[in-house]
PDBQT receptor file of N, H, CA, C and O in Angstrom, charges set to zero:
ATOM      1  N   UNK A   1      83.680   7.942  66.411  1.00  0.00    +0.000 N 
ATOM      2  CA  UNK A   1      84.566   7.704  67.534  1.00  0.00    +0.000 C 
ATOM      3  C   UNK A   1      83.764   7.504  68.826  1.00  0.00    +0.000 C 
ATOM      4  O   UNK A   1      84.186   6.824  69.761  1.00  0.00    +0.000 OA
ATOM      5  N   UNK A   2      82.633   8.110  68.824  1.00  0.00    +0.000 N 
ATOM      6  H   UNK A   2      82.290   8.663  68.065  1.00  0.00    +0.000 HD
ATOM      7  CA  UNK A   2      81.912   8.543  70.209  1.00  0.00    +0.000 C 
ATOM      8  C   UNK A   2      80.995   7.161  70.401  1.00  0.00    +0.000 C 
ATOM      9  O   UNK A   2      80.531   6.761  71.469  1.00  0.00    +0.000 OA
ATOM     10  N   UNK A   3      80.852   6.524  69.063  1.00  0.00    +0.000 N 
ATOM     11  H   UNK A   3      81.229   6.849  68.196  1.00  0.00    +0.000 HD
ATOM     12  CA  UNK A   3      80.587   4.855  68.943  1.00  0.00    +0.000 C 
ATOM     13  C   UNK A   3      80.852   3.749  69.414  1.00  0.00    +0.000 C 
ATOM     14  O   UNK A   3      80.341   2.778  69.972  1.00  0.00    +0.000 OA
ATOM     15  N   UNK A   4      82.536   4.469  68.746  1.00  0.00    +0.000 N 
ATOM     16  H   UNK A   4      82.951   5.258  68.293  1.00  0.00    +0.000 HD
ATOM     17  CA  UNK A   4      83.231   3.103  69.243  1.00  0.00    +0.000 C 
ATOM     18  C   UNK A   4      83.621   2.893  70.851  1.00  0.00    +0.000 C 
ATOM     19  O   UNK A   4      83.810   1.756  71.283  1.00  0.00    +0.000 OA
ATOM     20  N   UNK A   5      83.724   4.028  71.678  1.00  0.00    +0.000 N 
ATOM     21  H   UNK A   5      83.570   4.952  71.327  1.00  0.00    +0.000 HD
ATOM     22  CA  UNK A   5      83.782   4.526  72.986  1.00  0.00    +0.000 C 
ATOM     23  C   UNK A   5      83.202   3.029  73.813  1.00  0.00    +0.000 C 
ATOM     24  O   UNK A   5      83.599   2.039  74.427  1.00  0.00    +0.000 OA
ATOM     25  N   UNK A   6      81.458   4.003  73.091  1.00  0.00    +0.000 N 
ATOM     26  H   UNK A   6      81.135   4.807  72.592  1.00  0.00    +0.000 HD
ATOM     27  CA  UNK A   6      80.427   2.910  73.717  1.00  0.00    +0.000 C 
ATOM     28  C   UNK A   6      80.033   2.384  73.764  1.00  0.00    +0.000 C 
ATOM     29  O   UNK A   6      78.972   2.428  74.386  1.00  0.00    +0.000 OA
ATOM     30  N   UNK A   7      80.790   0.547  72.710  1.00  0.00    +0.000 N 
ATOM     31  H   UNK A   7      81.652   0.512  72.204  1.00  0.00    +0.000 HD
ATOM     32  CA  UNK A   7      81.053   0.314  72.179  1.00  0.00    +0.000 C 
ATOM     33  C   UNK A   7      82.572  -0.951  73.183  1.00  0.00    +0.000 C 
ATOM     34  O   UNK A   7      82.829  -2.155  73.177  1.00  0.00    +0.000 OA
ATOM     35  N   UNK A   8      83.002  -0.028  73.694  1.00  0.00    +0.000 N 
ATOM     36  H   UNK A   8      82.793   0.951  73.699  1.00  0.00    +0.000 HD
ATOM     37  CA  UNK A   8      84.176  -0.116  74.877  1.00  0.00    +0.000 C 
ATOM     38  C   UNK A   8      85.553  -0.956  73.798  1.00  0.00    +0.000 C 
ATOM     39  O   UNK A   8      86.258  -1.916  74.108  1.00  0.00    +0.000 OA
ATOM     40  N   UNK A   9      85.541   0.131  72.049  1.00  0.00    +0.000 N 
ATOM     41  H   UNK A   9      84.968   0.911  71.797  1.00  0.00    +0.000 HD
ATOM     42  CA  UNK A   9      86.696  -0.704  71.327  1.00  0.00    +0.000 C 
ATOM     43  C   UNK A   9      87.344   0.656  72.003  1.00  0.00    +0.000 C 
ATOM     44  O   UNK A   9      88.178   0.102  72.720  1.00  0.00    +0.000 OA
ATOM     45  N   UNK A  10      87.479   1.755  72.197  1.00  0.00    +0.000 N 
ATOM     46  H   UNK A  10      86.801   2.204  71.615  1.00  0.00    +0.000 HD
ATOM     47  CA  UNK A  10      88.425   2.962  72.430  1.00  0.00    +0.000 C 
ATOM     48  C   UNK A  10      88.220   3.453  73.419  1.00  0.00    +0.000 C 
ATOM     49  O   UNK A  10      87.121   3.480  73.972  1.00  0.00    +0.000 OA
ATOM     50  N   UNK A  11      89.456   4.035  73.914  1.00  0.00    +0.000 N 
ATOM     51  H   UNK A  11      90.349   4.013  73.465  1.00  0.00    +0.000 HD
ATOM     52  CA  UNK A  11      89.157   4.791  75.589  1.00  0.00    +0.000 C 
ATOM     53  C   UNK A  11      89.307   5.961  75.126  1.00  0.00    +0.000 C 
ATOM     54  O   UNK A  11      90.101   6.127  74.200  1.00  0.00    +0.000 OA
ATOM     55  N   UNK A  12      88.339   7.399  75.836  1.00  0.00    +0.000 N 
ATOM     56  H   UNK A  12      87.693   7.264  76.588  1.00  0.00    +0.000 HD
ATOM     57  CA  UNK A  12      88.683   8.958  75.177  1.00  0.00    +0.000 C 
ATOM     58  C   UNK A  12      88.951   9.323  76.670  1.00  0.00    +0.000 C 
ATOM     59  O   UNK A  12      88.578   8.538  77.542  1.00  0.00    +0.000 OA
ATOM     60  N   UNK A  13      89.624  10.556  77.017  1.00  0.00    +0.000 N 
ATOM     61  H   UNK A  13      89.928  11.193  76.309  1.00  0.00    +0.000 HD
ATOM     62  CA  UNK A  13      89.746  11.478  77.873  1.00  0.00    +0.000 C 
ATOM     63  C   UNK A  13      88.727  12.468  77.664  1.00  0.00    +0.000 C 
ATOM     64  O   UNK A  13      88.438  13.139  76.674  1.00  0.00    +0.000 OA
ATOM     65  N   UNK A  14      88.068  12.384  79.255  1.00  0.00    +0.000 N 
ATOM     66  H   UNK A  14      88.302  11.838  80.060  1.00  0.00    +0.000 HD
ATOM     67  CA  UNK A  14      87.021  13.561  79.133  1.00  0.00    +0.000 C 
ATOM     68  C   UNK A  14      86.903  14.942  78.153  1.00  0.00    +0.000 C 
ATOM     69  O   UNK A  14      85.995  15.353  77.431  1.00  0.00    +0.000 OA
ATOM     70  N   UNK A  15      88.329  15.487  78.488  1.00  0.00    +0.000 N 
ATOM     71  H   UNK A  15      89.067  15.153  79.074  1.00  0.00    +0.000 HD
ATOM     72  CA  UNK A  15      87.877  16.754  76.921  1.00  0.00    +0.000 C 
ATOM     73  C   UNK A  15      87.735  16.259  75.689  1.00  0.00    +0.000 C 
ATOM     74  O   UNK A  15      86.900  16.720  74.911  1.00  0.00    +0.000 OA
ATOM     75  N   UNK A  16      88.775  14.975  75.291  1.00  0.00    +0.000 N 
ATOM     76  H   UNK A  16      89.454  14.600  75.923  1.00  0.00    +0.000 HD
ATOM     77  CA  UNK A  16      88.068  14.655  73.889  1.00  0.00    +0.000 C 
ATOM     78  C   UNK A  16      86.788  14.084  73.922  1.00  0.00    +0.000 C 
ATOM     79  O   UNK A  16      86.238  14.177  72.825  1.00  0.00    +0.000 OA
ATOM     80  N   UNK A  17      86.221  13.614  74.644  1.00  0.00    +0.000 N 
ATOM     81  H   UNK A  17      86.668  13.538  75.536  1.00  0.00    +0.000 HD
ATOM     82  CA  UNK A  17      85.167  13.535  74.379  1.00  0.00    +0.000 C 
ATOM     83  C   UNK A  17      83.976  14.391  74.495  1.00  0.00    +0.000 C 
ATOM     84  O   UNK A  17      83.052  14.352  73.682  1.00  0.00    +0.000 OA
ATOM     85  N   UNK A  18      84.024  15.356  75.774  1.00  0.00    +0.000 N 
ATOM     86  H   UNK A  18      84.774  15.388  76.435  1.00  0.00    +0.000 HD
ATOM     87  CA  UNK A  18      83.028  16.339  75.462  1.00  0.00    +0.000 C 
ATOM     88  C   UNK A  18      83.382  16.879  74.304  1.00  0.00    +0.000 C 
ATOM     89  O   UNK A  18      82.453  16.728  73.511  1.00  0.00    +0.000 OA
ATOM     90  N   UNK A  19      84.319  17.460  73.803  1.00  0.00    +0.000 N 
ATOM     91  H   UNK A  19      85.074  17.582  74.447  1.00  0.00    +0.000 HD
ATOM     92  CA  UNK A  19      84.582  18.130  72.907  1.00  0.00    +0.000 C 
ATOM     93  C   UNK A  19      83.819  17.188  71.116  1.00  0.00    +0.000 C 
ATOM     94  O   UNK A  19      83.303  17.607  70.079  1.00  0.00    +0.000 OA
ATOM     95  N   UNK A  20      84.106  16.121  71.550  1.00  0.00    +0.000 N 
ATOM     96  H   UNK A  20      84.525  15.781  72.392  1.00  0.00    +0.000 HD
ATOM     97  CA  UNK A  20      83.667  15.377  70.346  1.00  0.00    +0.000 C 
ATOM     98  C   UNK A  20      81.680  15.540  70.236  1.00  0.00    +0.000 C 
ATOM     99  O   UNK A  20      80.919  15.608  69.271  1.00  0.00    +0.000 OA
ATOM    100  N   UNK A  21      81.428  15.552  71.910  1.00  0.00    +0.000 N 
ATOM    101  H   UNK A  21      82.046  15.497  72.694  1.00  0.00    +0.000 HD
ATOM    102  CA  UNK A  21      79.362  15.658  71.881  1.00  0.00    +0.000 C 
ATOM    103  C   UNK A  21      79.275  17.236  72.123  1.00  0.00    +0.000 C 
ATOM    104  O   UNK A  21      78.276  17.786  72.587  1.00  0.00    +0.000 OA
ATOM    105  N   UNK A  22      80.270  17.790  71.805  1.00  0.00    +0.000 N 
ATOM    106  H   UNK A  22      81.081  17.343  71.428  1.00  0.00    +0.000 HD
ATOM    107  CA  UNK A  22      79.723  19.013  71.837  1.00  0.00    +0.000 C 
ATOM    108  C   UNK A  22      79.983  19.246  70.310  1.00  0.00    +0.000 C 
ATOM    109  O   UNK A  22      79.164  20.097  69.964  1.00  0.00    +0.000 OA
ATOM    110  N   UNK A  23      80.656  18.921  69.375  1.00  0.00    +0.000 N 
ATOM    111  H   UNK A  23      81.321  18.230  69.656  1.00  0.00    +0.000 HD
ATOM    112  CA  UNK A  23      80.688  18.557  67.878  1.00  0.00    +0.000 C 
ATOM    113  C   UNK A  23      79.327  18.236  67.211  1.00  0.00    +0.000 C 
ATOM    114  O   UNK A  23      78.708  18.795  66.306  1.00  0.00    +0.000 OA
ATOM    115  N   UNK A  24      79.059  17.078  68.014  1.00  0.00    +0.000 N 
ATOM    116  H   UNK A  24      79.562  16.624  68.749  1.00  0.00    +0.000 HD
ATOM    117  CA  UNK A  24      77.881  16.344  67.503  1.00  0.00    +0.000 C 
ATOM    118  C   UNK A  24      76.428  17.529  67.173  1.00  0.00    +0.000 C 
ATOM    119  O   UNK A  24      75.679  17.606  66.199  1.00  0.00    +0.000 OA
ATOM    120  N   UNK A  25      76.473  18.130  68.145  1.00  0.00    +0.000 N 
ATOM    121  H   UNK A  25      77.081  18.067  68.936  1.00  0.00    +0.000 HD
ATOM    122  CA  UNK A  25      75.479  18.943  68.096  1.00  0.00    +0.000 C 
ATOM    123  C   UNK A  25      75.007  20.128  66.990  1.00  0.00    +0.000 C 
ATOM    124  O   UNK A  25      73.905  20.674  66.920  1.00  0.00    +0.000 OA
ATOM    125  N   UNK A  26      76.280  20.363  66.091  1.00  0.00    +0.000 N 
ATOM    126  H   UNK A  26      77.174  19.920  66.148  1.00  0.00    +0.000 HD
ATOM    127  CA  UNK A  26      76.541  20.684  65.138  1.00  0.00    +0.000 C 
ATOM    128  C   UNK A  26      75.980  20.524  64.240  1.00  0.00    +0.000 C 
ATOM    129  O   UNK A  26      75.475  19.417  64.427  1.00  0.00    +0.000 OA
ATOM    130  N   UNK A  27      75.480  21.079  62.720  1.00  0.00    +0.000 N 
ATOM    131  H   UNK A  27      75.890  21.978  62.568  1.00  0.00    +0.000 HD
ATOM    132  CA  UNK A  27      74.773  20.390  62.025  1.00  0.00    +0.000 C 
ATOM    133  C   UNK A  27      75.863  20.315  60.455  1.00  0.00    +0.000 C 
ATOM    134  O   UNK A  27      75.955  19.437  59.597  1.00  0.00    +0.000 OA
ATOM    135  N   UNK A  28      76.476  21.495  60.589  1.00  0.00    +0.000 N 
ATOM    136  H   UNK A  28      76.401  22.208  61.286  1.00  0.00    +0.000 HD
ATOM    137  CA  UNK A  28      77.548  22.353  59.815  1.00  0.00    +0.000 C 
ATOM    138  C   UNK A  28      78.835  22.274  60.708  1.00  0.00    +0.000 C 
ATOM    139  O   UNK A  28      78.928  22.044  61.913  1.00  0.00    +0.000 OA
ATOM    140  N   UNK A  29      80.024  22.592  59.554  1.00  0.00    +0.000 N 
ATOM    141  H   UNK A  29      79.948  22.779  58.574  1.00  0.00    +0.000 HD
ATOM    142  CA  UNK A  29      81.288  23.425  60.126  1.00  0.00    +0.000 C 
ATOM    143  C   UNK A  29      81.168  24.495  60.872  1.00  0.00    +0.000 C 
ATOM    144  O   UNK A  29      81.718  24.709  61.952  1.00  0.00    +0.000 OA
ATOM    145  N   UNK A  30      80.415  25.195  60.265  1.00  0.00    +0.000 N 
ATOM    146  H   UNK A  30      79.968  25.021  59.387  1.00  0.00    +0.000 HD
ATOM    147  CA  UNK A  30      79.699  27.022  60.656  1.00  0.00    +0.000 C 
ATOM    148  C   UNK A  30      79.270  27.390  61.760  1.00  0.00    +0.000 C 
ATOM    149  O   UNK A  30      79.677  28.232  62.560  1.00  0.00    +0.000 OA
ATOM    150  N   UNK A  31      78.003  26.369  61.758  1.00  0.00    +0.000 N 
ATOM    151  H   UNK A  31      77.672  25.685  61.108  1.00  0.00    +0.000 HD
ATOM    152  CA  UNK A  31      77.448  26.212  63.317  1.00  0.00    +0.000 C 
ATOM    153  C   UNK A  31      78.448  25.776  64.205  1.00  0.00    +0.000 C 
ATOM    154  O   UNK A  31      78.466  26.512  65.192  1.00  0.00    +0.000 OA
ATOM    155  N   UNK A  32      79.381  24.778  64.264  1.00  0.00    +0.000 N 
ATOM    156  H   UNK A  32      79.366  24.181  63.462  1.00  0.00    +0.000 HD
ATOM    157  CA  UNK A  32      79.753  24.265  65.238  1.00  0.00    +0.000 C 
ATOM    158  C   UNK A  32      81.019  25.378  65.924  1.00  0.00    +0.000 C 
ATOM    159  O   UNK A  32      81.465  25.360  67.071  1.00  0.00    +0.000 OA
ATOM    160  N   UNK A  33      81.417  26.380  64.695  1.00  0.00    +0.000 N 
ATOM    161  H   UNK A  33      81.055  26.394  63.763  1.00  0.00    +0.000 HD
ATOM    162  CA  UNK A  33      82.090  27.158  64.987  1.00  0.00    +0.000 C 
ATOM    163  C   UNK A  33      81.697  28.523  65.457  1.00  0.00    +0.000 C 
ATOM    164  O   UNK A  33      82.505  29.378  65.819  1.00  0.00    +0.000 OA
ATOM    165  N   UNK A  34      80.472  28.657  65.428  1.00  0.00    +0.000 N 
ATOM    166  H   UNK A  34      79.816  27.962  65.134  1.00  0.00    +0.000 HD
ATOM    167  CA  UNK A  34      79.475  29.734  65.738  1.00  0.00    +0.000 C 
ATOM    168  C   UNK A  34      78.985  29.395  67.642  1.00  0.00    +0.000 C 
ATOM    169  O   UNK A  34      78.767  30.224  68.525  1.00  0.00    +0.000 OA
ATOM    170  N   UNK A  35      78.960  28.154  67.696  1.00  0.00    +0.000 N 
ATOM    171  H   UNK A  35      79.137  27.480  66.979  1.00  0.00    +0.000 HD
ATOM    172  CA  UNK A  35      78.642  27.617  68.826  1.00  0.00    +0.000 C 
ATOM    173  C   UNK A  35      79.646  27.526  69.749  1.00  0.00    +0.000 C 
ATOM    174  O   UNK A  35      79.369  27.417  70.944  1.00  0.00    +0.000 OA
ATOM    175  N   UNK A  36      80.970  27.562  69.290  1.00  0.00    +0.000 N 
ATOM    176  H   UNK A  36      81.195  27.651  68.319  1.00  0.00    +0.000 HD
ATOM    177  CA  UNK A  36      82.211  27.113  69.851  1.00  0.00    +0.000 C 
ATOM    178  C   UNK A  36      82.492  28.753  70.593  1.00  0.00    +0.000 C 
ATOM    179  O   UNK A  36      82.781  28.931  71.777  1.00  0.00    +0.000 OA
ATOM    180  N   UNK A  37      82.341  29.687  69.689  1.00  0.00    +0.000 N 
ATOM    181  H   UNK A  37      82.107  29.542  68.727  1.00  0.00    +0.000 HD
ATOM    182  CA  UNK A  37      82.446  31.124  70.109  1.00  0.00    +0.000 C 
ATOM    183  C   UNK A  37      81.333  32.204  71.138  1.00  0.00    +0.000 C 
ATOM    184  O   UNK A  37      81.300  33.393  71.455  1.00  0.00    +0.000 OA
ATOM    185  N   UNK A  38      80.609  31.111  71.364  1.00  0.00    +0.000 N 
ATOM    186  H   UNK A  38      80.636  30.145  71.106  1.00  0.00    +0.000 HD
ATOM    187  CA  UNK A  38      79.421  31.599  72.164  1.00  0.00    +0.000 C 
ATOM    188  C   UNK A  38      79.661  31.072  73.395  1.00  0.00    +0.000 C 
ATOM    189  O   UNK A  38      79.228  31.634  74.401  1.00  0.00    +0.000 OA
ATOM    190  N   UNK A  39      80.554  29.654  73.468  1.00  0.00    +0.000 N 
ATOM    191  H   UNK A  39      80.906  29.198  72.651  1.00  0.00    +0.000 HD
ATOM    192  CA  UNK A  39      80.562  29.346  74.688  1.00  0.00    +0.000 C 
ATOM    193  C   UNK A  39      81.293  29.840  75.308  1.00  0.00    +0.000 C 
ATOM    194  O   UNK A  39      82.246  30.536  74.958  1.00  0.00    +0.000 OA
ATOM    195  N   UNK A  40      80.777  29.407  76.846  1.00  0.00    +0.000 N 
ATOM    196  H   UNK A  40      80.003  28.842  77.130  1.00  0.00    +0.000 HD
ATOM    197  CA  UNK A  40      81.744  30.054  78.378  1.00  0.00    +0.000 C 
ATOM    198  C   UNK A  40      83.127  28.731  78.027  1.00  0.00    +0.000 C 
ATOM    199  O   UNK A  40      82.663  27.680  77.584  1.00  0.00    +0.000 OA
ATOM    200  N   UNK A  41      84.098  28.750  78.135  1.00  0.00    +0.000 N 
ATOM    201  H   UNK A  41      84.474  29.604  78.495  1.00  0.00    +0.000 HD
ATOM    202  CA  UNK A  41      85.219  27.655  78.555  1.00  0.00    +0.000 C 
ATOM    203  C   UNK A  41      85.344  27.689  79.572  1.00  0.00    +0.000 C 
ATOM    204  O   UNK A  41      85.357  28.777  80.147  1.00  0.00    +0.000 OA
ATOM    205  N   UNK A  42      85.491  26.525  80.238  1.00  0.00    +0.000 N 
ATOM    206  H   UNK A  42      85.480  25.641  79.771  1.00  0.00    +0.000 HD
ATOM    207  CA  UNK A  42      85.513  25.769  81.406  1.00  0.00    +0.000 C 
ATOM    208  C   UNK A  42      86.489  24.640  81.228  1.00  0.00    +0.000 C 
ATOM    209  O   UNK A  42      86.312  23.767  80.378  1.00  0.00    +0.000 OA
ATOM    210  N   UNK A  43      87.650  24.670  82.140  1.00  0.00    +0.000 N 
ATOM    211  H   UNK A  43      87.794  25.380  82.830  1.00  0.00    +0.000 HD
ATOM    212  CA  UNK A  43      88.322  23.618  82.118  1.00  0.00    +0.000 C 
ATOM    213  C   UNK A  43      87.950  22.461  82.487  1.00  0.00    +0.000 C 
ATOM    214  O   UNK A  43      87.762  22.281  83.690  1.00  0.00    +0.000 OA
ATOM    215  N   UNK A  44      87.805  21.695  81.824  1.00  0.00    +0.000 N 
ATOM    216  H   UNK A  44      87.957  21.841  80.847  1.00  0.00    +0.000 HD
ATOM    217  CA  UNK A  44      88.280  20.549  82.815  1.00  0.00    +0.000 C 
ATOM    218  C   UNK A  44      89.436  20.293  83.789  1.00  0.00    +0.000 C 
ATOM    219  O   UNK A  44      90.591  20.281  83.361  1.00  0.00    +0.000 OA
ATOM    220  N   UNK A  45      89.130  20.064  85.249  1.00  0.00    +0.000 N 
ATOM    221  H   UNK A  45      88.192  20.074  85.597  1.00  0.00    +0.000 HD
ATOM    222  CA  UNK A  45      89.724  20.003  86.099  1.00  0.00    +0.000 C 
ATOM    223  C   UNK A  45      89.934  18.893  86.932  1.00  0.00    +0.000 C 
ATOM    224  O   UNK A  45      89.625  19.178  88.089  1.00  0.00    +0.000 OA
ATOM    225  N   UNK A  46      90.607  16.968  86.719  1.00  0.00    +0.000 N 
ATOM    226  H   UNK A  46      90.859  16.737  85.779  1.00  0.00    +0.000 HD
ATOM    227  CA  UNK A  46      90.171  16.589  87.564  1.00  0.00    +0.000 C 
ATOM    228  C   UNK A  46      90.889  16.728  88.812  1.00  0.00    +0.000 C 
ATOM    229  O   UNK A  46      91.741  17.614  88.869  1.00  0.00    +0.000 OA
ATOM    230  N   UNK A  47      90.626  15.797  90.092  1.00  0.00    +0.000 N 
ATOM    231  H   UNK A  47      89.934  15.077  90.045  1.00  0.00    +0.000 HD
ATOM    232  CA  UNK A  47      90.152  15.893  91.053  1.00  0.00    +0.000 C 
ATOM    233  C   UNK A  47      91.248  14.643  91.691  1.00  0.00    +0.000 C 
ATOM    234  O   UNK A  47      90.970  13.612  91.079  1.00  0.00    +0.000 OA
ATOM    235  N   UNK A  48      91.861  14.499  92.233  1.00  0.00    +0.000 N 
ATOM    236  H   UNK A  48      92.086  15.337  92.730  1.00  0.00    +0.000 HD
ATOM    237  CA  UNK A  48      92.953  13.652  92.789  1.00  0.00    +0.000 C 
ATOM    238  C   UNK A  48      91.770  12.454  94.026  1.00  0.00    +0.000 C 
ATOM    239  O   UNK A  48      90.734  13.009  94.390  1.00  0.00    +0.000 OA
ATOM    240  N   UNK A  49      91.893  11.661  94.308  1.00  0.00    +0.000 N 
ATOM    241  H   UNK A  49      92.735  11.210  94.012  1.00  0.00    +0.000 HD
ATOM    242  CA  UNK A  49      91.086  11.065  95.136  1.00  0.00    +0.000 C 
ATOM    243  C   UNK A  49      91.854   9.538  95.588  1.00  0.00    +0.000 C 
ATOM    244  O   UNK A  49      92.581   8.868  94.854  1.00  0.00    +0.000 OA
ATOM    245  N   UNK A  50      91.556   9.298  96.660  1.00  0.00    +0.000 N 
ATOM    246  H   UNK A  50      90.965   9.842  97.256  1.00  0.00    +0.000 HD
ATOM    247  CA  UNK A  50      92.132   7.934  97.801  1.00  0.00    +0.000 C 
ATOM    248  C   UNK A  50      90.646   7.401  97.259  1.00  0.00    +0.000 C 
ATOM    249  O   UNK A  50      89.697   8.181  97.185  1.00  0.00    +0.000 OA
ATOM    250  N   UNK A  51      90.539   5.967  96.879  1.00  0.00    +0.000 N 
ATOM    251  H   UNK A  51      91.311   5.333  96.939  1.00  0.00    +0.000 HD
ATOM    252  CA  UNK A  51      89.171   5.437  97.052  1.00  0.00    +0.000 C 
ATOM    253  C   UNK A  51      89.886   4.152  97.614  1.00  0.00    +0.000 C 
ATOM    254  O   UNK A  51      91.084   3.951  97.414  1.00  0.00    +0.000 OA
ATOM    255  N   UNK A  52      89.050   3.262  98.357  1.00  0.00    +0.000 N 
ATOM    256  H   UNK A  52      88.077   3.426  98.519  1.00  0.00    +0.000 HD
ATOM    257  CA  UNK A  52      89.421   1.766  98.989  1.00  0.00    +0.000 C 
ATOM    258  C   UNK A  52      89.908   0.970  97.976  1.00  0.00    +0.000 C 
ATOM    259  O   UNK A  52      90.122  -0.186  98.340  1.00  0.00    +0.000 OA
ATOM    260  N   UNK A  53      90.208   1.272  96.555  1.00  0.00    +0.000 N 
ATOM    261  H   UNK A  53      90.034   2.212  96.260  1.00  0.00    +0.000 HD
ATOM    262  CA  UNK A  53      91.302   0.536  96.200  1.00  0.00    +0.000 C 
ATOM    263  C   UNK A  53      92.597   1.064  95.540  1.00  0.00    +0.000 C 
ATOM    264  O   UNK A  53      93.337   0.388  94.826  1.00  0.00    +0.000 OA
ATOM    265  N   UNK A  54      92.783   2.451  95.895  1.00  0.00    +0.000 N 
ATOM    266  H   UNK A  54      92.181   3.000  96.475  1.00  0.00    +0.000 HD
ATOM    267  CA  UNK A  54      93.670   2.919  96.159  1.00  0.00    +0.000 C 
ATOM    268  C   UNK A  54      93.092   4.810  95.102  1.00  0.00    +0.000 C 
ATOM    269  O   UNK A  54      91.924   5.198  95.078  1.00  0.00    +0.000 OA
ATOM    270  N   UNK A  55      94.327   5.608  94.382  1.00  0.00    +0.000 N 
ATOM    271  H   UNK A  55      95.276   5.293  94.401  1.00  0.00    +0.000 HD
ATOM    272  CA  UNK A  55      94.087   6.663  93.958  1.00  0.00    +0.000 C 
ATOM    273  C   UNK A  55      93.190   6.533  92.641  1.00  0.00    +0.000 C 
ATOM    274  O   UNK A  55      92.999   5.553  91.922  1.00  0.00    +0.000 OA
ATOM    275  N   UNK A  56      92.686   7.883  92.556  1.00  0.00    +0.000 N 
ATOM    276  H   UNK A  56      92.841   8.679  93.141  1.00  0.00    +0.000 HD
ATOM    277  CA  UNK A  56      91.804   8.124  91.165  1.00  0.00    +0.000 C 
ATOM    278  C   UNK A  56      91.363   9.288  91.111  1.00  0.00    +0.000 C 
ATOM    279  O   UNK A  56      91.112  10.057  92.038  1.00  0.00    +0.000 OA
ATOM    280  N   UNK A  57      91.254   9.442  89.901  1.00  0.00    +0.000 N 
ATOM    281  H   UNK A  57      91.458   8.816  89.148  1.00  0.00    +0.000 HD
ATOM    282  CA  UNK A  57      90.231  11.046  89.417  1.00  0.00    +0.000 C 
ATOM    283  C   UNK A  57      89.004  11.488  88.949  1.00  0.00    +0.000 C 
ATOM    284  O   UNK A  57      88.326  11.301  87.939  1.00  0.00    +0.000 OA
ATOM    285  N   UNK A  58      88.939  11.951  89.689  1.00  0.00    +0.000 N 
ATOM    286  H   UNK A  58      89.490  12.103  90.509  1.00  0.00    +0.000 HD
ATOM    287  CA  UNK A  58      87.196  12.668  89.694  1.00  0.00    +0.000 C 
ATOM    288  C   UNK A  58      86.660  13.945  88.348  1.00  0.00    +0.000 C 
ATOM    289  O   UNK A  58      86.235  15.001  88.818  1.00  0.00    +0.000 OA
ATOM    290  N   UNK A  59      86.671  13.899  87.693  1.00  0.00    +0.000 N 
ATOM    291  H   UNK A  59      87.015  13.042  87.311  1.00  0.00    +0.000 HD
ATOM    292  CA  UNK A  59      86.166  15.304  87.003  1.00  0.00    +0.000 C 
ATOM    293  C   UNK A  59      84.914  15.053  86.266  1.00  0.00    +0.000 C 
ATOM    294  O   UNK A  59      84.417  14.084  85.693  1.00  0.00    +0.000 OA
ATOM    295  N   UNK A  60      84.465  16.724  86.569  1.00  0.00    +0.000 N 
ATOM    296  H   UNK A  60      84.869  17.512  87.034  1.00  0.00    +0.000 HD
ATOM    297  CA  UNK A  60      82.981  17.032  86.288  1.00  0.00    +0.000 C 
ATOM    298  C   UNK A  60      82.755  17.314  85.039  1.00  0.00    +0.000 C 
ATOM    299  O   UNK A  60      83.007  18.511  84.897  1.00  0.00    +0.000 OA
ATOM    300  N   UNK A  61      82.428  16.872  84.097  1.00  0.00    +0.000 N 
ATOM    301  H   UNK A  61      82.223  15.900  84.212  1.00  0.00    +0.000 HD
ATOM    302  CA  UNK A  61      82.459  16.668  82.387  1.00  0.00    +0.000 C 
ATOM    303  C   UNK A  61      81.615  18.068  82.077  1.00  0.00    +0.000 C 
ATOM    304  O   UNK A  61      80.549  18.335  82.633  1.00  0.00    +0.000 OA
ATOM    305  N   UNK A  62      82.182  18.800  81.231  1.00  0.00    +0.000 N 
ATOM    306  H   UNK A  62      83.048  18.583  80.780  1.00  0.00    +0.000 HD
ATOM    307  CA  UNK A  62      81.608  20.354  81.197  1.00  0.00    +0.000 C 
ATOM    308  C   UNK A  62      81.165  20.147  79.750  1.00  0.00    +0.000 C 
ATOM    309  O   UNK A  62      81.972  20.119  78.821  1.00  0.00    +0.000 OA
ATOM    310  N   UNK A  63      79.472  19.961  79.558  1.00  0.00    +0.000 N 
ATOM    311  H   UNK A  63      78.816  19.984  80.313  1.00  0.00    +0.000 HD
ATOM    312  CA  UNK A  63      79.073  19.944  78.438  1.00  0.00    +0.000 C 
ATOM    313  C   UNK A  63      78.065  21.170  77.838  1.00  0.00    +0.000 C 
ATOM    314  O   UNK A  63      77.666  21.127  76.674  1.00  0.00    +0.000 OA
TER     315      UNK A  63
């Protein structure tokens, strides 16, 4: 999926996609679930914004 992204056949939303390269890193089910329980969670939060061609969102990709 994280291919086809970049790739520009699919659009992801920031958590699916960190969530998908934070997968990657994985080598196992085990690990990735061992890794998943170690981490801090951090939302993603974006960010409302005026830019000169009009609104958009800002968020800081928590990997």
């Amino acid at each position: 999926m994280l291919d086809e992204m970049a790739a520009g056949h699919v659009r992801l939303l920031p958590p699916t996609r960190t969530g998908l390269e934070r997968l990657t890193r994985a080598v196992s089910a085990s690990e990735a679930l061992t890794q998943a329980r170690a981490a801090a969670f951090e939302p993603t939060r974006p960010e409302p914004l005026m830019g000169p061609d009009g609104p958009y969102l800002r968020a800081r990709i928590n990997l």
